[in-house]
PDB file of N, CA, C and O in Angstrom, chain B, residues numbered from 101:
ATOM      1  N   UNK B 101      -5.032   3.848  13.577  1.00  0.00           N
ATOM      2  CA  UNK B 101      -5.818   4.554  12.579  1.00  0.00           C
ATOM      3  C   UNK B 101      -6.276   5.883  13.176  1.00  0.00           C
ATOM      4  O   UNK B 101      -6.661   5.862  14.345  1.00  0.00           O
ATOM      5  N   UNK B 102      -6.277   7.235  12.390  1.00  0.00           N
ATOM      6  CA  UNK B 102      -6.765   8.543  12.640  1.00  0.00           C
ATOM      7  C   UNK B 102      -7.954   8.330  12.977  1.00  0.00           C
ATOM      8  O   UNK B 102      -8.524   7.303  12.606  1.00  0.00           O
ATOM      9  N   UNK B 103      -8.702   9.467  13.920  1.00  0.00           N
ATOM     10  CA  UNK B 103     -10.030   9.721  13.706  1.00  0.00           C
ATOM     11  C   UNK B 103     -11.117   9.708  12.655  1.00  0.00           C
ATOM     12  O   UNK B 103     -12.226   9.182  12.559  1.00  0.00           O
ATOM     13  N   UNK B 104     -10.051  10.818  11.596  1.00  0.00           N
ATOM     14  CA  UNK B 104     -10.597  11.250  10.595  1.00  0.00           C
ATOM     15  C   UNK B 104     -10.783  10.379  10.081  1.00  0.00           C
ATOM     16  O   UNK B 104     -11.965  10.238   9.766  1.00  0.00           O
ATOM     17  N   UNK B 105     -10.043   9.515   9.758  1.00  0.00           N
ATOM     18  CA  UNK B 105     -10.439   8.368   8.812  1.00  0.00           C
ATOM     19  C   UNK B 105     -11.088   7.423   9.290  1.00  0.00           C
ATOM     20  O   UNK B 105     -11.904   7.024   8.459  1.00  0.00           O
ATOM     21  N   UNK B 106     -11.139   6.691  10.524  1.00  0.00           N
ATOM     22  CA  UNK B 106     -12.209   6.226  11.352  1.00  0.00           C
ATOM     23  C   UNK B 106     -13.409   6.840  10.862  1.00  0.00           C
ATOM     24  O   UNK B 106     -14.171   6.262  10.086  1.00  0.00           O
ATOM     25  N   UNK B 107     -13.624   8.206  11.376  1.00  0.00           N
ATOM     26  CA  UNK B 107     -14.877   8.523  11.206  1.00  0.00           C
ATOM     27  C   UNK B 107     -15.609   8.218   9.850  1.00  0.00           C
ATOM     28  O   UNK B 107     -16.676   7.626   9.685  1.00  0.00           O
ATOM     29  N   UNK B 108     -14.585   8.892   8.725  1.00  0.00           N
ATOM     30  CA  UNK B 108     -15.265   8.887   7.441  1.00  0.00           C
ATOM     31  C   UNK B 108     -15.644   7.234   7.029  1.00  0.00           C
ATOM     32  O   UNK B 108     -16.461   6.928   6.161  1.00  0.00           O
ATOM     33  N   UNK B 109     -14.855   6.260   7.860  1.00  0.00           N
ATOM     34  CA  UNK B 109     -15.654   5.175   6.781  1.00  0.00           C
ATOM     35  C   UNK B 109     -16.741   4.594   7.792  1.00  0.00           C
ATOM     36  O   UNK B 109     -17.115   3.424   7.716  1.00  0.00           O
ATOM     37  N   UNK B 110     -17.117   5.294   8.537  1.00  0.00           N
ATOM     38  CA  UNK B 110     -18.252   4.876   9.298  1.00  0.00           C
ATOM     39  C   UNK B 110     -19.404   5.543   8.587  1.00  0.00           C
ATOM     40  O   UNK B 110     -20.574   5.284   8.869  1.00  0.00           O
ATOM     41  N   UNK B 111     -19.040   6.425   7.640  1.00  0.00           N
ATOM     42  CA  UNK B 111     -20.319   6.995   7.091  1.00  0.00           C
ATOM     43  C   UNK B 111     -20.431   6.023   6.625  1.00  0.00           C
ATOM     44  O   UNK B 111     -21.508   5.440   6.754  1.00  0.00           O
ATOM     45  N   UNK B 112     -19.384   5.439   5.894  1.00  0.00           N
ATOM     46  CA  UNK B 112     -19.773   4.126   4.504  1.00  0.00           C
ATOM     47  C   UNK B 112     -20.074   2.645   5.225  1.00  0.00           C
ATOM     48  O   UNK B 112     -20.060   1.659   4.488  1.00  0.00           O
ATOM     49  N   UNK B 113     -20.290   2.507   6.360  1.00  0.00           N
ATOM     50  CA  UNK B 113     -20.682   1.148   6.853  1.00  0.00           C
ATOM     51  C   UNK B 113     -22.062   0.792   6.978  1.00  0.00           C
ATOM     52  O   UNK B 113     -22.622   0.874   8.071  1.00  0.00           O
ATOM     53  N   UNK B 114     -22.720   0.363   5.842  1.00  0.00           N
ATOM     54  CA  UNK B 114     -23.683  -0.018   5.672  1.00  0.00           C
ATOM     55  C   UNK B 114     -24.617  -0.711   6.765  1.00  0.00           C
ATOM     56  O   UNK B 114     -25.838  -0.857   6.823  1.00  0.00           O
ATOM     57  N   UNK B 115     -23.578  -1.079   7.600  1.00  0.00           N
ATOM     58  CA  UNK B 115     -24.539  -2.097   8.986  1.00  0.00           C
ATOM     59  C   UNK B 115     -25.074  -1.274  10.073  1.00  0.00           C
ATOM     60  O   UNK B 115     -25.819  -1.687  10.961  1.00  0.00           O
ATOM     61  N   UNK B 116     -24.517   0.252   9.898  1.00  0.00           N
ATOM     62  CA  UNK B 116     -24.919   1.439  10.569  1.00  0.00           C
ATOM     63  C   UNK B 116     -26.175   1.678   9.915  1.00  0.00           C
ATOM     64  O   UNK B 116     -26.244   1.760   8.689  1.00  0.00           O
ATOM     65  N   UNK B 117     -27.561   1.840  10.961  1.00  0.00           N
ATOM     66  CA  UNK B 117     -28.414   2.622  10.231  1.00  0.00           C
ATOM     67  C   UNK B 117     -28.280   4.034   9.583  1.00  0.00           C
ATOM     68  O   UNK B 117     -27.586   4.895  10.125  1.00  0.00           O
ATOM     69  N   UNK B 118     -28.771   4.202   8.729  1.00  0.00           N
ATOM     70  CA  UNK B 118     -28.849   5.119   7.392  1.00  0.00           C
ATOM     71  C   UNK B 118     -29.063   7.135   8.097  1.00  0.00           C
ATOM     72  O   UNK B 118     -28.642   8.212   7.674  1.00  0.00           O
ATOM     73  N   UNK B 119     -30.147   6.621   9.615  1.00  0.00           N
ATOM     74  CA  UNK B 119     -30.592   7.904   9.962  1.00  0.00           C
ATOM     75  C   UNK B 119     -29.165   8.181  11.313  1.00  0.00           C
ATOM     76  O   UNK B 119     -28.950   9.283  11.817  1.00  0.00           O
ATOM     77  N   UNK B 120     -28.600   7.268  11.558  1.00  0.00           N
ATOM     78  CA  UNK B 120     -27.250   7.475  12.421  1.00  0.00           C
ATOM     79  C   UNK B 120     -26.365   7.702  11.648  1.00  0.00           C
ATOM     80  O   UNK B 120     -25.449   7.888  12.448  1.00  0.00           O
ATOM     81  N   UNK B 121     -25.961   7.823  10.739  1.00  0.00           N
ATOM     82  CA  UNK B 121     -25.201   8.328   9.840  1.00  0.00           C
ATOM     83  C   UNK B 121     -25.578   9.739   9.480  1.00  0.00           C
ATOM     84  O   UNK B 121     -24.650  10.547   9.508  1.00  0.00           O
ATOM     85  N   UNK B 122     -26.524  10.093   9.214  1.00  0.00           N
ATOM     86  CA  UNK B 122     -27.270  11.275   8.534  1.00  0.00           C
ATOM     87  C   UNK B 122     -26.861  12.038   9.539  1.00  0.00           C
ATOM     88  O   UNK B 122     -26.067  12.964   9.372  1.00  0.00           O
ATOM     89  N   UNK B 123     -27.380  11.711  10.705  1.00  0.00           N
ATOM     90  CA  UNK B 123     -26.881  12.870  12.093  1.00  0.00           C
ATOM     91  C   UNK B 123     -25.627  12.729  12.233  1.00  0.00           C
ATOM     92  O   UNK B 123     -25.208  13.705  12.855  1.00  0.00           O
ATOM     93  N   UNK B 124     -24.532  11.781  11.891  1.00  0.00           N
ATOM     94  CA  UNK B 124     -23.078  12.239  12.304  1.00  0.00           C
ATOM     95  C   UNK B 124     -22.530  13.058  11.291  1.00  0.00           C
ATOM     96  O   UNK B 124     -21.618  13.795  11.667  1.00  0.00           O
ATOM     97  N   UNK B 125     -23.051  13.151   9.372  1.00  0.00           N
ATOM     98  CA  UNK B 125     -22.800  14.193   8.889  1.00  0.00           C
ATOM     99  C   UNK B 125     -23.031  15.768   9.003  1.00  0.00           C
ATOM    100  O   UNK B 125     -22.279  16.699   8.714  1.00  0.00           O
ATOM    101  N   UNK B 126     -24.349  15.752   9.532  1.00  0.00           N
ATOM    102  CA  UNK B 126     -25.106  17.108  10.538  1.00  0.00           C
ATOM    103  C   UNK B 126     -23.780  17.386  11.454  1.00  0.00           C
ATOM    104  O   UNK B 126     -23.010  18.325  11.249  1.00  0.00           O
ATOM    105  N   UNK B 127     -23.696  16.817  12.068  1.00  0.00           N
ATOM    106  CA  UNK B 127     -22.747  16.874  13.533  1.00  0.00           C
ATOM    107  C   UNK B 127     -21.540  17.789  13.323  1.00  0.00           C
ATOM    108  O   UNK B 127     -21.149  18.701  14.051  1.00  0.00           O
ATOM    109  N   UNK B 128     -20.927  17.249  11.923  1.00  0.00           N
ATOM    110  CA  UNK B 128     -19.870  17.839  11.390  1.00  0.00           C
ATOM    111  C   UNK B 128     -20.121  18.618  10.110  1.00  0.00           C
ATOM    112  O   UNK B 128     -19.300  18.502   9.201  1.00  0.00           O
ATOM    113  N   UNK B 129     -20.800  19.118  10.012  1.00  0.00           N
ATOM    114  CA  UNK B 129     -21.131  19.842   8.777  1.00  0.00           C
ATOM    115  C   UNK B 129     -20.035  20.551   8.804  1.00  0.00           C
ATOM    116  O   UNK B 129     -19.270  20.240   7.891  1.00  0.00           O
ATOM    117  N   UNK B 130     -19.542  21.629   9.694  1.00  0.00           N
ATOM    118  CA  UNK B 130     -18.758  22.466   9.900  1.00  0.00           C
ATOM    119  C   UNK B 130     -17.034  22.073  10.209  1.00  0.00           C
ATOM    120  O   UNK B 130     -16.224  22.908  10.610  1.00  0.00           O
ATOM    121  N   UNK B 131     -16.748  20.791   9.954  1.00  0.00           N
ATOM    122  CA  UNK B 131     -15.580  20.342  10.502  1.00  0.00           C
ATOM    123  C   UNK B 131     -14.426  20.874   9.453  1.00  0.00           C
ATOM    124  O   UNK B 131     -14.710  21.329   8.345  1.00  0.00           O
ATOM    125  N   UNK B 132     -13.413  20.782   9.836  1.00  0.00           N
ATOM    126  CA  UNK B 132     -12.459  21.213   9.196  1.00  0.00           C
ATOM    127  C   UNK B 132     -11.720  20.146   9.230  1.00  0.00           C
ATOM    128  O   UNK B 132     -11.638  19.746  10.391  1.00  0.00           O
ATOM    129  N   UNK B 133     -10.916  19.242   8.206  1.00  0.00           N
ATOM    130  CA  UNK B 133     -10.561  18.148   8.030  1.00  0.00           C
ATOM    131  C   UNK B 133      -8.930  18.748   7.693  1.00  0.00           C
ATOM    132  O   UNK B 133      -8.513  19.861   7.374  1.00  0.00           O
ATOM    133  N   UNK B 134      -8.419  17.736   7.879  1.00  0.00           N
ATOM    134  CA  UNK B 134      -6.877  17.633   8.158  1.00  0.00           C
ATOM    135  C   UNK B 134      -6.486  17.882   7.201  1.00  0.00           C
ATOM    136  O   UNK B 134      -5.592  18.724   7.293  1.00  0.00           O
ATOM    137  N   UNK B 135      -6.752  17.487   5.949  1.00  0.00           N
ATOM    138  CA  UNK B 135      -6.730  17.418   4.446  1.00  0.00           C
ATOM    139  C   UNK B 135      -7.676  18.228   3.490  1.00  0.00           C
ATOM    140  O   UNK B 135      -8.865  18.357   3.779  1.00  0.00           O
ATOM    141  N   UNK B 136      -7.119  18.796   2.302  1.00  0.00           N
ATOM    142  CA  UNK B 136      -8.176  18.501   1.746  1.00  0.00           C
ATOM    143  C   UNK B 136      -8.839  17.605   0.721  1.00  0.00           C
ATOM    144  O   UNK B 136      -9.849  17.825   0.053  1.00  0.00           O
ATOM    145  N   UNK B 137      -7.931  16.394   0.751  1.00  0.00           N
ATOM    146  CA  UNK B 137      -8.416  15.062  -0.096  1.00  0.00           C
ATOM    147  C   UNK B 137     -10.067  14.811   0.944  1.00  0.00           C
ATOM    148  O   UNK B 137     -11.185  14.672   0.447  1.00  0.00           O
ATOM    149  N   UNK B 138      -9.751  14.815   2.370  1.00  0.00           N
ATOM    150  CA  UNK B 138     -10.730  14.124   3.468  1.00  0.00           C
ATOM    151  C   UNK B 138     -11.844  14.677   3.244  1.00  0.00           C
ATOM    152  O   UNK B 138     -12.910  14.062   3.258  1.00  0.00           O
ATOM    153  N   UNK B 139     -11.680  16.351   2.926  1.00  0.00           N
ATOM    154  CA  UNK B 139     -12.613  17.268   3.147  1.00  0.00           C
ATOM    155  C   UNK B 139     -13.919  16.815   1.615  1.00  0.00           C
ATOM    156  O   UNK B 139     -15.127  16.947   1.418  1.00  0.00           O
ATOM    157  N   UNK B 140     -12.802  16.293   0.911  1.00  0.00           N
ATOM    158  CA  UNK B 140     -13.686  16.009  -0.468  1.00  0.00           C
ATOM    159  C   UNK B 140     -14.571  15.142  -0.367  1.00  0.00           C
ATOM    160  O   UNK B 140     -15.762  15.196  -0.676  1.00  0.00           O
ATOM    161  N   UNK B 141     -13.583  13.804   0.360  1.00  0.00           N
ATOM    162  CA  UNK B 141     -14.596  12.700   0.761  1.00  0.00           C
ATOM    163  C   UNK B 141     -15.754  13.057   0.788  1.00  0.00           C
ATOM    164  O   UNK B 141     -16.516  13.058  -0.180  1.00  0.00           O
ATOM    165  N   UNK B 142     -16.129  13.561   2.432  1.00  0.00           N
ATOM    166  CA  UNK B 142     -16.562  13.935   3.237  1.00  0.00           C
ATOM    167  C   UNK B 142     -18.116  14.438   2.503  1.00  0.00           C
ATOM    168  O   UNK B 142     -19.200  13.962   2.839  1.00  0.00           O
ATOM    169  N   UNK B 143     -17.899  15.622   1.320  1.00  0.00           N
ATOM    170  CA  UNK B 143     -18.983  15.463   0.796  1.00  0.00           C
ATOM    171  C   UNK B 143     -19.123  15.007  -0.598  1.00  0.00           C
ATOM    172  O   UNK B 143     -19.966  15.479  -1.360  1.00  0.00           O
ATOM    173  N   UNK B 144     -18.498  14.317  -0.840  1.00  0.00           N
ATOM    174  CA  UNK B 144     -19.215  12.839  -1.648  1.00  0.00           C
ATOM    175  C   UNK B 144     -20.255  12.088  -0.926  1.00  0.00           C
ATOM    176  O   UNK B 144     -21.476  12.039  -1.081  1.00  0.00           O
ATOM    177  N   UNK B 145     -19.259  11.377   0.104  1.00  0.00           N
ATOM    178  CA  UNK B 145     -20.034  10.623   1.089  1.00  0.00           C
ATOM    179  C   UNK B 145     -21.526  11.576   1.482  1.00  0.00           C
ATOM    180  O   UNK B 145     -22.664  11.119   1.380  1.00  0.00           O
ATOM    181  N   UNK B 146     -21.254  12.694   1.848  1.00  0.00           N
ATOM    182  CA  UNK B 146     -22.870  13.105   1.881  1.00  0.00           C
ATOM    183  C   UNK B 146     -23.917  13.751   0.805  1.00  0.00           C
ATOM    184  O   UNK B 146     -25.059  14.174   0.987  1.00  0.00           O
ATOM    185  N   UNK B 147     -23.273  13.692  -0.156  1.00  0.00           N
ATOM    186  CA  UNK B 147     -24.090  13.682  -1.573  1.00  0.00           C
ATOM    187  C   UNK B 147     -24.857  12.452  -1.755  1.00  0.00           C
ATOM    188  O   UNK B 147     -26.054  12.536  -2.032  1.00  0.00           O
ATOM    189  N   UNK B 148     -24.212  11.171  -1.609  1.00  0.00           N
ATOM    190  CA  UNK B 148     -24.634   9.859  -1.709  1.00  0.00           C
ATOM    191  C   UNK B 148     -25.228   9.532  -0.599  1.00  0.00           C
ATOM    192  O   UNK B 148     -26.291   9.092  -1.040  1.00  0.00           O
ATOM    193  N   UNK B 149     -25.286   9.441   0.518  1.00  0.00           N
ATOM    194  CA  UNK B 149     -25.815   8.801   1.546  1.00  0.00           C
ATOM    195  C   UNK B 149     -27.132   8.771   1.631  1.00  0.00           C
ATOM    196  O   UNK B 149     -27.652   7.727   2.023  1.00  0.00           O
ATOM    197  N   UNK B 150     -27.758   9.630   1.367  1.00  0.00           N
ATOM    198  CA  UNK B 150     -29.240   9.547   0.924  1.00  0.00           C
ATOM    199  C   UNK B 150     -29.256   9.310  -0.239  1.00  0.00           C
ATOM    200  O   UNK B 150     -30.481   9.192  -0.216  1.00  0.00           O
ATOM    201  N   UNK B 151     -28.963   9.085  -1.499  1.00  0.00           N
ATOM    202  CA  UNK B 151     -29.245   8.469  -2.512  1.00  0.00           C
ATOM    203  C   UNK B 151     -29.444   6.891  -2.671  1.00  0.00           C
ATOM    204  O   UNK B 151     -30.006   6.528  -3.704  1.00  0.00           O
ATOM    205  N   UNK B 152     -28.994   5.801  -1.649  1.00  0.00           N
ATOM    206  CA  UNK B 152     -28.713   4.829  -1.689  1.00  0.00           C
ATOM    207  C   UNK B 152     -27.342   4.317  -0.875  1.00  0.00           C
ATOM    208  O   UNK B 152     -26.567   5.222  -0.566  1.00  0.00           O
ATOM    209  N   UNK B 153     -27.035   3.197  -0.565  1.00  0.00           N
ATOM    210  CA  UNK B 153     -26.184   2.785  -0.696  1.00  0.00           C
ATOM    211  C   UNK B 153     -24.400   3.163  -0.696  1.00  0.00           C
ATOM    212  O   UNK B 153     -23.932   3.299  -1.827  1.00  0.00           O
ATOM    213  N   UNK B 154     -23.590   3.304   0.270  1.00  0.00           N
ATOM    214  CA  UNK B 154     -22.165   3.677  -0.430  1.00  0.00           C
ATOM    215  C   UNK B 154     -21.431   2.759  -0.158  1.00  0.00           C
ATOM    216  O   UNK B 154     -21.001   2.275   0.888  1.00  0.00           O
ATOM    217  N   UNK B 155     -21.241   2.407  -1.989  1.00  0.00           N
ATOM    218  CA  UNK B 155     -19.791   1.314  -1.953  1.00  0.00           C
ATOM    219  C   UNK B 155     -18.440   2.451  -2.161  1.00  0.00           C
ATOM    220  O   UNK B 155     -18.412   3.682  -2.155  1.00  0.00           O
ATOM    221  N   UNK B 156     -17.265   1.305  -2.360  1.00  0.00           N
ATOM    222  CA  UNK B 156     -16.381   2.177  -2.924  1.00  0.00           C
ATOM    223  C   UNK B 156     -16.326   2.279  -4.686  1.00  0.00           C
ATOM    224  O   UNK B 156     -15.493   3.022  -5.206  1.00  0.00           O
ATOM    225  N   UNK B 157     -16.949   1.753  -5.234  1.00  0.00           N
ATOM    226  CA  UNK B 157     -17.108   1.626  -6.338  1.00  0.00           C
ATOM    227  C   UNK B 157     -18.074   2.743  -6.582  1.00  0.00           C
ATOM    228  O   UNK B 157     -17.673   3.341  -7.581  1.00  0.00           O
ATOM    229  N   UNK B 158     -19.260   3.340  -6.080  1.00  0.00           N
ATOM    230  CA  UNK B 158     -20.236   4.552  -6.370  1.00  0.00           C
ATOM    231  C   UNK B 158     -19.820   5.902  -5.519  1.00  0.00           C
ATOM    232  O   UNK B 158     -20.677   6.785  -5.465  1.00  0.00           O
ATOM    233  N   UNK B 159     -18.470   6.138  -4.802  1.00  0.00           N
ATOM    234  CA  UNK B 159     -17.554   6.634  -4.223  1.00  0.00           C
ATOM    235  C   UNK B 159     -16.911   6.948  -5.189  1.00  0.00           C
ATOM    236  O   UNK B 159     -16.814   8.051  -5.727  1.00  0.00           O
ATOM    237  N   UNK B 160     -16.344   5.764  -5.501  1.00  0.00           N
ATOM    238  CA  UNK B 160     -14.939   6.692  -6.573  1.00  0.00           C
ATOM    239  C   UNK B 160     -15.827   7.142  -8.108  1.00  0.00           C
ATOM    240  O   UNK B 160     -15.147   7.512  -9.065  1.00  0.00           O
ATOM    241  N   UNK B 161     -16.942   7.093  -8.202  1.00  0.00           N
ATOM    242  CA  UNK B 161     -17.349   7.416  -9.092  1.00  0.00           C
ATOM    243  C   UNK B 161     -17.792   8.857  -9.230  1.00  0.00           C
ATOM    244  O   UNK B 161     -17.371   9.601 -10.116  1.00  0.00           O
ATOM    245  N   UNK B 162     -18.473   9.129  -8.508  1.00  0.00           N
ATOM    246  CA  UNK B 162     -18.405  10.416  -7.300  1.00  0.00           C
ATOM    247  C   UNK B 162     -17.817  11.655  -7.610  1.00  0.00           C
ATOM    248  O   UNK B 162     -18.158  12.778  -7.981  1.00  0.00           O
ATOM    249  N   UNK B 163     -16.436  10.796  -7.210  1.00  0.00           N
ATOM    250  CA  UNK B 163     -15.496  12.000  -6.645  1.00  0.00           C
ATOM    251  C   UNK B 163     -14.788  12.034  -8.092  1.00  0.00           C
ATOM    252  O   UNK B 163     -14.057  13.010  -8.263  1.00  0.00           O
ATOM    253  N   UNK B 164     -14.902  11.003  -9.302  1.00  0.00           N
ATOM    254  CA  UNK B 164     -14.165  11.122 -10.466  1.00  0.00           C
ATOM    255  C   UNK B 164     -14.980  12.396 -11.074  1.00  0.00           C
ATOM    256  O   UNK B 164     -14.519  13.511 -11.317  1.00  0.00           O
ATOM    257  N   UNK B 165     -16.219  11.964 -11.241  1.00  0.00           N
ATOM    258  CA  UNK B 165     -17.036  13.328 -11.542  1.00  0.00           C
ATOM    259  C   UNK B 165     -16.967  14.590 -11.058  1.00  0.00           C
ATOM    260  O   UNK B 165     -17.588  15.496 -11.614  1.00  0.00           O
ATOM    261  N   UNK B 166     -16.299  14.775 -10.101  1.00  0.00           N
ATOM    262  CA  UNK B 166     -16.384  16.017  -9.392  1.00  0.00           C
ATOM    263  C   UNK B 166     -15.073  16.392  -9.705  1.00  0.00           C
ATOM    264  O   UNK B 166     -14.686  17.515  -9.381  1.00  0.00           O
ATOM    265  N   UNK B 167     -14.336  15.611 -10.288  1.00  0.00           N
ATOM    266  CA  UNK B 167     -12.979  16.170 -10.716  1.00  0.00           C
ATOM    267  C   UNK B 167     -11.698  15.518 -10.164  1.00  0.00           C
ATOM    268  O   UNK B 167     -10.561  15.757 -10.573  1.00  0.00           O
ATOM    269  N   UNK B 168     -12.133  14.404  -8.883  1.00  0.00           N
ATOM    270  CA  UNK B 168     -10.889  14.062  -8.601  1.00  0.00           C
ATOM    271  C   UNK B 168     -10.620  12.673  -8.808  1.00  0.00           C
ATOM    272  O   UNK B 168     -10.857  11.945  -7.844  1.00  0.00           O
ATOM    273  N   UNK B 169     -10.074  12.021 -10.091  1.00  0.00           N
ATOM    274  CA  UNK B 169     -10.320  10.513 -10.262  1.00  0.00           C
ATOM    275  C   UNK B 169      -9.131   9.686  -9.356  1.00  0.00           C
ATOM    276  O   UNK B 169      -9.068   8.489  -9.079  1.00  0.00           O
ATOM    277  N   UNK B 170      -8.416  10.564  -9.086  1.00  0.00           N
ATOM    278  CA  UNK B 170      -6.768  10.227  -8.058  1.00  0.00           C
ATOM    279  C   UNK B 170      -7.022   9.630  -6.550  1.00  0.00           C
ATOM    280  O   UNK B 170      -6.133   9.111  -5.874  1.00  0.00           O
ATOM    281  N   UNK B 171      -8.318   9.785  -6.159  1.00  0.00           N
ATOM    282  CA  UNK B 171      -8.505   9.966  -4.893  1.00  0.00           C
ATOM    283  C   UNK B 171      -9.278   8.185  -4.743  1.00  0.00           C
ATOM    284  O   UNK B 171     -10.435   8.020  -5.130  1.00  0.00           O
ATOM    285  N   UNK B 172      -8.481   7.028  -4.164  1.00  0.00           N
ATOM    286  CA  UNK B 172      -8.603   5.759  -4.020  1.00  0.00           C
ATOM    287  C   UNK B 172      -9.913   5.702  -2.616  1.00  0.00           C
ATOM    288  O   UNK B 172      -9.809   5.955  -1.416  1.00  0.00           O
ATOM    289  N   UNK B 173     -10.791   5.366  -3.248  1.00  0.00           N
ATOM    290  CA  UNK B 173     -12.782   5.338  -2.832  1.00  0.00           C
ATOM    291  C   UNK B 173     -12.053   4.086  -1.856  1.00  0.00           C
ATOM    292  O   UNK B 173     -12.570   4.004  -0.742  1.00  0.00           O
ATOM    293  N   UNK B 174     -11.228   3.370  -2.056  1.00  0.00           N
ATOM    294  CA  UNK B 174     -11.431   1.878  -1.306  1.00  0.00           C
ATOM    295  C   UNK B 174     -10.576   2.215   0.185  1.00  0.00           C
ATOM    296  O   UNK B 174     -10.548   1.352   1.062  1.00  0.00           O
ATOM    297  N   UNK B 175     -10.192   2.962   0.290  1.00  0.00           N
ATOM    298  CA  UNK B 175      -9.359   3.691   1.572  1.00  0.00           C
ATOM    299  C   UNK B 175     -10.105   4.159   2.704  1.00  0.00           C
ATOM    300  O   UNK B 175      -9.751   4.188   3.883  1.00  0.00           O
ATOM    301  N   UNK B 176     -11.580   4.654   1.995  1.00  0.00           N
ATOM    302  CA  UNK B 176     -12.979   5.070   2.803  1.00  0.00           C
ATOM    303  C   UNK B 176     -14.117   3.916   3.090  1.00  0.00           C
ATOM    304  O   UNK B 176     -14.834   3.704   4.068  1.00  0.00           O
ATOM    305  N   UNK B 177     -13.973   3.260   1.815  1.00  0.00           N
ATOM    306  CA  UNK B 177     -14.917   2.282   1.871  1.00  0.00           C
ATOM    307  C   UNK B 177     -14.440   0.850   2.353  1.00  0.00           C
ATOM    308  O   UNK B 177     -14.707  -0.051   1.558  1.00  0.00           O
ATOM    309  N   UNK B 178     -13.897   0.545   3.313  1.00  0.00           N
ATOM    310  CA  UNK B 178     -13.221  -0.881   3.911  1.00  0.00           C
ATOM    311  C   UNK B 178     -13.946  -1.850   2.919  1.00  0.00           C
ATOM    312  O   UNK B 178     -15.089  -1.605   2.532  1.00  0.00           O
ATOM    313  N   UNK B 179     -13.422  -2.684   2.618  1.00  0.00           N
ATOM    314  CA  UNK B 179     -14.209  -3.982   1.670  1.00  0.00           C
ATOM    315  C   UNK B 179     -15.003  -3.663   0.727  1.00  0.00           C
ATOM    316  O   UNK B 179     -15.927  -4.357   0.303  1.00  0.00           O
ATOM    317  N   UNK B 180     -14.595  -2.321   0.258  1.00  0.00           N
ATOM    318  CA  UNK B 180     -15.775  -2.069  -1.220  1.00  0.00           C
ATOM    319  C   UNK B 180     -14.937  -2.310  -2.389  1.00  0.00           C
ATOM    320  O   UNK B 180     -13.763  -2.605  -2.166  1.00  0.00           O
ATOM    321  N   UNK B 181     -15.392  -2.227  -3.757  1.00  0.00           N
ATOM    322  CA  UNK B 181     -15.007  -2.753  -4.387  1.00  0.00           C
ATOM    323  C   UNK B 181     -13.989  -1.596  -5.362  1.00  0.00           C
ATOM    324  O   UNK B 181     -14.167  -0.385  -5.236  1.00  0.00           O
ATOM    325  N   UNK B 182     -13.185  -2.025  -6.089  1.00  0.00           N
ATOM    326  CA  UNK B 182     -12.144  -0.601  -6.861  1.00  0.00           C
ATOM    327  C   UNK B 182     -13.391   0.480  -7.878  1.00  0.00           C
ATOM    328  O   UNK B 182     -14.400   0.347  -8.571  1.00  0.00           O
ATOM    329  N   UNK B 183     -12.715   1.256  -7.502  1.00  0.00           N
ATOM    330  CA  UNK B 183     -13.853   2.287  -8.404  1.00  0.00           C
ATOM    331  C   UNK B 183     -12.974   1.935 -10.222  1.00  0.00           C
ATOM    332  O   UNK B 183     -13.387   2.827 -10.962  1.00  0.00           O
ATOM    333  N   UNK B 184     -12.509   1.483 -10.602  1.00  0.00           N
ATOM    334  CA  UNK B 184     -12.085   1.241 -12.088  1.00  0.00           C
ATOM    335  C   UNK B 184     -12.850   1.357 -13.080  1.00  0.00           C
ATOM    336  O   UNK B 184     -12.424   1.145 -14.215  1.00  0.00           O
TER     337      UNK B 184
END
C-alpha cells in the first residue's frame, strides 16, 4: 500500500485521537498529492474531521456535494460503510 493512501485513511481511523489527526492535517496542509482524486479527499476529510465522526458513508457524501459522486469514500475509509 502507498503512503498516500496509508496516510489518508489514518485521518479516517476513528481509534486515533481526534487532536492527532488534526495535527497530521496541519502537517500537510501544503502537500501535494500524487493525484488529484487524493488531493480532494484530503480536504473532505478535513472539512469533516472536526465536525464529527468520518465514516465512508459521510465521506462520500462530502465529496458528492462538492461535485465528485465517482470518487469510492470506502477506499479511504477501511470498513466504512458505501456512500449509496
Amino acid at each position: 500500500m502507498d503512503e498516500e493512501l496509508t496516510f489518508l485513511r489514518s485521518l479516517c481511523d476513528e481509534s486515533a485521537p481526534r487532536e492527532q489527526r488534526m495535527q497530521l492535517i496541519e502537517s500537510r496542509a501544503a502537500f501535494i498529492f500524487s493525484s488529484p482524486e487524493r488531493h480532494i479527499v484530503f480536504g473532505s476529510i478535513r472539512a469533516l474531521l472536526s465536525r464529527g465522526p468520518i465514516t465512508a458513508e459521510r465521506l462520500g457524501v462530502h465529496l458528492t456535494n462538492r461535485g465528485f459522486p465517482d470518487i469510492d469514500a470506502r477506499e479511504y475509509c477501511a470498513g466504512g460503510e458505501s456512500k449509496s
